[in-house]
Structures are given as C-alpha cells and as structure tokens.
N, C-alpha and C positions, 0 to 999 in steps of 0.2 A: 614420466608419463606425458603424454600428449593428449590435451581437452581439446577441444571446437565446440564451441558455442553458438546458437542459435537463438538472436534476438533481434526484435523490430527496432529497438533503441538501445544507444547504449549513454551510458552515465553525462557525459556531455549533451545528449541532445536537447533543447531546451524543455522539451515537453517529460523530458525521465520523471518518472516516478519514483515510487514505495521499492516495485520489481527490482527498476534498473538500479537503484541502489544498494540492496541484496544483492545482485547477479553483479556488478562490480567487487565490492567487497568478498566476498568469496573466491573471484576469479583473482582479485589479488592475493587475499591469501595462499591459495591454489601457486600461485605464481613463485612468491616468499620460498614456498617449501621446496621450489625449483624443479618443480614443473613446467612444459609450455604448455600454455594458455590461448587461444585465440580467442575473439569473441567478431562474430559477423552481424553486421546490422546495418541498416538505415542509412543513406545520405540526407543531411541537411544542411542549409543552407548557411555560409563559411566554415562547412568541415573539412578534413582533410580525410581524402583516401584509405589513406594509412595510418595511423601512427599510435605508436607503444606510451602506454599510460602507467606508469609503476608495473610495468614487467610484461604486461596484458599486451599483446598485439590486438587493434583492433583494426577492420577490413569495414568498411562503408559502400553499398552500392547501392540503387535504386530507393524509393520513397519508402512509406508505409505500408504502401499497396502492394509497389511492385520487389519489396525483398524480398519477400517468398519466392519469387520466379526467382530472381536474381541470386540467393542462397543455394537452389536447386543447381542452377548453373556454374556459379563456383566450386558446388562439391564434384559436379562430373569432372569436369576439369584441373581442378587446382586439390582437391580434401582426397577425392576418395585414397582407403588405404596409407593416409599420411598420419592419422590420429588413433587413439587404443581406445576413446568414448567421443558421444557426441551427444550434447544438452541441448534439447527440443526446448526452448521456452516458448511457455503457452502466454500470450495475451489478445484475450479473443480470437483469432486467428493460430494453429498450429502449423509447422514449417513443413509437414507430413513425411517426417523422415522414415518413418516405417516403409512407407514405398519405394526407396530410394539409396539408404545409408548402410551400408553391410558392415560397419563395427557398431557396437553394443550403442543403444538407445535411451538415453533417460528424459524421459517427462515433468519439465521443472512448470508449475505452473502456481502462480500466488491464488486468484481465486477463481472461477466460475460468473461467468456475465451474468448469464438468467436473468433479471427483471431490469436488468441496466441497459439491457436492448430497447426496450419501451423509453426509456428515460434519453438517450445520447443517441436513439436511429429514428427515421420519420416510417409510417408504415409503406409499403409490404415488407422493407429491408428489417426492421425490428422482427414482424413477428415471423422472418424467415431465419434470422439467426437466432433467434430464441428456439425455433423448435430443430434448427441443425446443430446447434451446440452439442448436446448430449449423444447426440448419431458420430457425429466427428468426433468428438473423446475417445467413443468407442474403440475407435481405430487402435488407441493406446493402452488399452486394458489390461493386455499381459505385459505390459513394459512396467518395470521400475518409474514409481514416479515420487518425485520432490514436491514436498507444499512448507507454509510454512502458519496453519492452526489447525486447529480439532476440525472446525468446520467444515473448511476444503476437503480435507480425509476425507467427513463424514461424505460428502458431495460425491467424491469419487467414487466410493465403496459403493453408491447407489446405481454409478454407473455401472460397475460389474470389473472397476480394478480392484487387484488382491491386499486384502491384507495385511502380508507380508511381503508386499512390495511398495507399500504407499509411507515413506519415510518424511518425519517433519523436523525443519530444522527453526530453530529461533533467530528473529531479529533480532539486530542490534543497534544501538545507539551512536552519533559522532563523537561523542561528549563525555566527560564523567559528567555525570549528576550531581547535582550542589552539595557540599557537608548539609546545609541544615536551610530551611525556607523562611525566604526574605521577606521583608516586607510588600505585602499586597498594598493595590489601589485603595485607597481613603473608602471612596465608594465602591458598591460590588460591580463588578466588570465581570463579562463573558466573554468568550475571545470562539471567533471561528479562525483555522488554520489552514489553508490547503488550495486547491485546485476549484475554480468558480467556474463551477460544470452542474447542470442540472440533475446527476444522480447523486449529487452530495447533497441534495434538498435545502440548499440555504436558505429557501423561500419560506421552510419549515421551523430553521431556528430564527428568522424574523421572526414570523407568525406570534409564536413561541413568547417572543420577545415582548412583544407589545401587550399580551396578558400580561406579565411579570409587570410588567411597566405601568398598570394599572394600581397594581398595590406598592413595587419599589419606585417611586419616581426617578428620584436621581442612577439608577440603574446603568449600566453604560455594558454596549457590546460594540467589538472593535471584531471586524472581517480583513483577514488576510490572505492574500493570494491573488493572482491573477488567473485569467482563463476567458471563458467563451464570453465576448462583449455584448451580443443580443441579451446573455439571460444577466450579467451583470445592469443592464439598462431595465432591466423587469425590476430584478432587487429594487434599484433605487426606484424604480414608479411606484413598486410598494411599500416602500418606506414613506414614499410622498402620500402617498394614499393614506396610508393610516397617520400623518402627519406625525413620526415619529422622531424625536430629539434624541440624541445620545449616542446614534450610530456613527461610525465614523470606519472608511477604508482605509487599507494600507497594502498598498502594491509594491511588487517589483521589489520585496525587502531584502535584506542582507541577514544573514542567517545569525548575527547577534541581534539585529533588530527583531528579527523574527522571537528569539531566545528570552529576549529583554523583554517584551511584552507578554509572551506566553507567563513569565515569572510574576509578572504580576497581576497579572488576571485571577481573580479567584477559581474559575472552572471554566472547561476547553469543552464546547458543546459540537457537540457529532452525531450528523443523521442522515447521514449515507445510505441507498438502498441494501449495500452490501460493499463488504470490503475483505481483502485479503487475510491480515490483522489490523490495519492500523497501527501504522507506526506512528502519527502524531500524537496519538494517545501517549504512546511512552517517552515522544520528548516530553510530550507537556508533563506527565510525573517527572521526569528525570529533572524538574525546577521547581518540583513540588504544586503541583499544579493539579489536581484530579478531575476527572473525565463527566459529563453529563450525557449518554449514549444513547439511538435508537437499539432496542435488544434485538441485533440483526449477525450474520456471517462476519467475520472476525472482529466487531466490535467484541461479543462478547465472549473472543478469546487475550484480547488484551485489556481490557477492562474487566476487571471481578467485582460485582457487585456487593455495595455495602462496604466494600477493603478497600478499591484503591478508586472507585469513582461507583456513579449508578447507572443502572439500565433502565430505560422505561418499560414499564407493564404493557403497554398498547404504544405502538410508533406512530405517535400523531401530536401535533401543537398542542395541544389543548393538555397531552396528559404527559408533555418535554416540559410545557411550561408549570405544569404542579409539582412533578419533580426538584424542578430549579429551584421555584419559592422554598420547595421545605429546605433544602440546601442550603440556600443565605439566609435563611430565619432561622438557622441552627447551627449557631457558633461550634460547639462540641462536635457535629456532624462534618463541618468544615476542616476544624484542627487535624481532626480524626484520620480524616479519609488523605488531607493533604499531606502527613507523616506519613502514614501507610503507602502513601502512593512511591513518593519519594523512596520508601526503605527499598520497597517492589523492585523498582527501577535501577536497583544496582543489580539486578541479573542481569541483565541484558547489556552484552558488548559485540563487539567484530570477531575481537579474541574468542568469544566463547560459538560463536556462529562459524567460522572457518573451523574452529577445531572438531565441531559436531557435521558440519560438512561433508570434512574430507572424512570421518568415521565412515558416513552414511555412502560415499562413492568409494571409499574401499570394502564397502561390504558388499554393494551393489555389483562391482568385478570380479570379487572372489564368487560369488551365487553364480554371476555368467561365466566362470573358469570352469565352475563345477557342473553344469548341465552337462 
C-alpha cells in the first residue's frame, strides 16, 4: 500500500511535538510492515529536501505558512493518483484535501485550538481563528477521522463528524517504564516538562508554587524546556517579584537528563489550556512519577484521577496549589498514586499504537471499498 502524509512538521523539526511524534512512529511502523510511506512537511532551517528516516520518505518544502500551498502543489504535480490513502494532519491549520485529493481522505488530528488562539495569537487573528476553527473542520465531517483521546472525539462529534468514523488510537512511550520507583528528591520537588509557550500556563504553576511554599518551605520546583523568550523573561520577573527561592531552569536537555529528573520529582505539574493527551503525563508515570493536572481536554484522558495522578476541581492557582499540599502532606497518597501510576504505564508502547493503527486504516479502506 502506498500512504502520503500530510503534515507541517515532521519529527526532526526542531519545534515537533506530542503529534510529530505519533505521526512518525506510526509512519514507521506503517513502513516495517512494508508499506510505502511518504510523509510531506515543512522546510527548516539545515534540513534536507529529501531524505528517508527508517523507511519513511520525507519531502520538505516551504515554511509553516507556506506548506499548505506548497503541499497543494506537489500533489498536482508529483502525488495525484500515485498513493491508495492520503492523511490530512490537522494542526490548527488543515491541508484542505477534500477540495483537491481524489483518493480516499483521512483526518488525523491530535486536538482542537479553541482557547489556545487567545493564549499564542494577539487579537483580531485570535478571535478570527477561534471562530473559523469549527467552520473549517466542517469541511471534514464526513471523512474518517484519527484522534488520539475521548475528548477530541467528544469535540468532533459536536462538530457534526460521525461516529463511526472518528477512530482513536493510543500513545506510546520511548522507553519501558522502570521495574519499580527510585528514590525521590530528599525534599518534595515539582517538576514542569515541556514547551515555554504561554497556553501551557506556567505562570499558573508558579503562582501555584509560591502558596505551597508558604507552608513547605524547602519545597523545590525545577522547569524544563525551552520556547517563546519574551514569556520565559515574564516567568523569571515573576519569580522575582514574589522573591521566590528554589526555582531553578533547565534547558536544552537531553532526553536522560529530562528522564533523570522527571524520576525524581515527586509530581509533574500540568496546566495547559488544553491538550491532545499529554504525553508527558505518561513519561512522567512510566518513572513512577504521577501527575498534578488542570481538569482540561486530554489532560483528563491521560491522567485518572485519584489512580494515577489528580485533577483539579476549578483550574486556578489558588485551588493547583491545595491539590499539591494535600499530595506531599500525604505519604500514603504519594506511594499510592506513584505505583499506580507506574503499573498504568506499561500500556502504553509504539508496539501497541502501530498495531491499533494500521487496524484502524484498514478498516477505514475496507468502509471506502465498500461504498
């Protein structure tokens, strides 16, 4: 069989995410099974053109902006009639193949912007793609579409797609998951993980932080990740402001260093407007580490409340940071949730997402053999 893929980025770009790492891992799998695979996305800056990554052909042209065009223009020319499917991947922007692609469509899309437009666009471009969002989905309502939690479904079905066409596949992890949970930091440690972009609210688990730090002094929260420098420079003026001790960054890390610390953090605090699933949530179990979450879009499909981390009742500082206290004031609570978490976390593989994958695109072909 022959795939084409559709995506703004792909796994090498610096900026890939949660998606591109999915949308790799599957296109390899896809590939393994000896399949060809294309996947088309994005130039940046020292890529190359062309070139095959464990089986995956990938094709690079035009920016963030201009791959849509650029996509459009490779399929008249170089795709149409060369592939038997072609995967639409949605982030925030869709490659609009319905108006374009005459073999079979599918709609791979991790989550839904909505209030992320406020948070990462300045106005009128925020509240223009907040209320086009839902108009352009549209477009793909009778297509098969891919996600990968409850929520996103739920999100879709309101659009008006079917279903029995909206198929969800699970993430996976790089890693096995530890036999059994190492020893934590002496003192309790919180750990942020991820992308310093202001719809992940880190300004929220400071906030957060600095009550806790009222009653744990010695308290310590470690931020990791790189991203947008203006609101990294806000953090630390808020940290100054409230003349807060114990925070400490970590950039640019290497994905043991990342591992190594997630392990010893007693709990991985996350307060994202909304998210796909959250895949850091399940590294951080997979080291026995469980989750302190806003109760938002796929936090609270990788997170289970009470079993493998908590949610908050209201997504606000004030009631992340009561959560937390009862958490490290509650040995039992702690043990509890970090075994559970840990056990949790051996679902979740490559193995087990490639193989519910390709279920899910060959049931999706057989439905479009049979119309």
């Amino acid at each position: 069989m022959k795939i084409l893929i559709f995506n703004w980025r792909d796994i090498k770009n610096p900026l890939a995410g949660g998606a591109e790492i999915l949308t790799y891992q599957i296109a390899k799998g896809w590939a393994q099974k000896g399949h060809s695979v294309v996947l088309f996305s994005s130039f940046f800056k020292g890529a190359k053109n062309e070139e095959v990554i464990n089986n995956v052909k990938i094709i690079r042209a035009g920016n963030s902006f201009s791959v849509y065009w650029q996509a459009y223009r490779h399929y008249k020319k170089f795709f149409k009639g060369q592939f038997d499917i072609v995967v639409d991947e949605i982030n925030t922007v869709p490659f609009f193949t319905p108006f374009y692609v005459c073999e079979p469509v599918i709609c791979y899309i991790n989550q839904l912007a909505k209030e992320v437009w406020f948070y990462e666009s300045h106005l009128p471009l925020s509240l223009l793609g907040y209320l086009a969002e839902p108009l352009i989905l549209r477009i793909y309502r009778n297509k098969p579409a891919i996600t990968i939690s409850e929520s996103t479904k739920e999100d879709l079905l309101k659009l008006g797609f079917r279903e029995n066409k909206v198929f969800i596949i699970p993430m996976g992890i790089d890693f096995a998951p530890l036999e059994r949970i190492s020893q934590k930091e002496e003192t309790p440690t919180l750990i942020y993980v991820g992308r310093i972009k202001k719809s992940k609210r880190i300004d929220h688990v400071i906030r957060a932080f600095k009550l806790v730090k009222e009653r744990i002094a010695d308290c310590k929260l470690w931020i990791v990740g790189n991203g947008n420098a203006r609101y990294k420079n806000n953090l630390k003026r808020l940290i100054a402001r409230y003349n807060l001790e114990g925070v400490t960054f970590y950039e640019k890390v290497t994905d043991e260093k990342k591992l190594g610390l997630m392990k010893r953090a007693h709990a991985i605090i996350v307060a994202s407007v909304r998210e796909g699933w959250g895949l850091i949530v399940t590294e951080a179990n997979a080291v026995g580490t469980p989750a302190i979450c806003y109760n938002i879009p796929g936090l609270r499909d990788s997170t289970i409340d009470n079993v493998t981390g908590l949610l908050c009742k209201e997504n606000n500082p004030f009631n992340l940071a009561k959560v937390i206290l009862n958490f490290l004031e509650n040995k039992d609570l702690r043990d509890s949730l970090s075994k559970t978490a840990l056990d949790k976390s051996r679902n979740f593989s490559w193995d087990r997402t490639n193989k519910e994958s390709w279920q899910v695109l060959e049931q999706i072909l057989n439905n479009e053999n049979t119309k």
